[in-house]
C-alpha positions as CSV (number, residue, x, y, z in Angstrom):
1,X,-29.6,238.8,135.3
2,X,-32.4,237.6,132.9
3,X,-32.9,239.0,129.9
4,X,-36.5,240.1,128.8
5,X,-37.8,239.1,125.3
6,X,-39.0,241.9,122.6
7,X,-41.3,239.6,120.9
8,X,-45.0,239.4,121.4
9,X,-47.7,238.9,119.4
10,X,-51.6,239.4,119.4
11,X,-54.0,237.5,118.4
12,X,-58.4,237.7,118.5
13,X,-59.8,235.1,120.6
14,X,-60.3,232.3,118.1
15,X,-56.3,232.8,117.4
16,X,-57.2,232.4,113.9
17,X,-55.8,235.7,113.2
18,X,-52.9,238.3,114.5
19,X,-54.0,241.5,115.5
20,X,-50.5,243.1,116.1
21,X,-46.6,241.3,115.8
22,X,-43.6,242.6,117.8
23,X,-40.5,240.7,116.2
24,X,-38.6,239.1,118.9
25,X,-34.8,240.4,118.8
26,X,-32.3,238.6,117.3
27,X,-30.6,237.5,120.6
28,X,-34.3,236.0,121.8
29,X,-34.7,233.1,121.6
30,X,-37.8,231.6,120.4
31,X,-39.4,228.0,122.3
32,X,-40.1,226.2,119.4
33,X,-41.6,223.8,121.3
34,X,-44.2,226.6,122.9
35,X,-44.6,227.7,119.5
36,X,-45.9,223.7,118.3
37,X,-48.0,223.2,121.0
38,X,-49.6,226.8,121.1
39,X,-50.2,225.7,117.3
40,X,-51.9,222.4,117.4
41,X,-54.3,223.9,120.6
42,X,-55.3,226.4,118.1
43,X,-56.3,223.5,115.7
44,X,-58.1,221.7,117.6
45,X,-59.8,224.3,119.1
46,X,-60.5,225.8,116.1
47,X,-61.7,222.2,114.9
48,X,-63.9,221.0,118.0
49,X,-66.2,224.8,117.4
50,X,-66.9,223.9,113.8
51,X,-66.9,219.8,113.7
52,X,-69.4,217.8,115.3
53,X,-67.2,214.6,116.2
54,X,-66.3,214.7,120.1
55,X,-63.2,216.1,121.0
56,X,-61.3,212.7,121.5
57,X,-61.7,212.0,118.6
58,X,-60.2,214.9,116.9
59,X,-57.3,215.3,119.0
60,X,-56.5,211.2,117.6
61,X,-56.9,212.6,114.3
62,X,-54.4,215.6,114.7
63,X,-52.0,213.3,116.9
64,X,-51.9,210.8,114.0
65,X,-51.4,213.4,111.2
């Protein structure tokens, strides 16, 4: 049997802030690698609304950094 995860998290639909945060438990454990990715798309999400370069070029920018 799998076990389920308690954590869980909320966020508004820019992700640029959390709404409501369920710990996971301690035996959970957490994808780091998720967590990076889900990250850097909130970047350069974040980045392509409010910059006026084209989206290439941003995600070079955050790649490089």
């Amino acid at each position: 049997d799998k076990e389920g995860c308690g954590g869980a998290i909320w966020t508004n639909l820019d992700v640029t802030s959390v709404i409501k945060r369920n710990d996971h438990i301690e035996s959970c454990p957490v994808d780091e690698h998720l967590a990076y990715k889900m990250e850097k798309r909130a970047v350069l999400t974040k980045r392509s609304a409010e910059e006026t370069k084209p989206i290439p070029a941003i995600y070079d920018e955050e790649a490089s950094a």
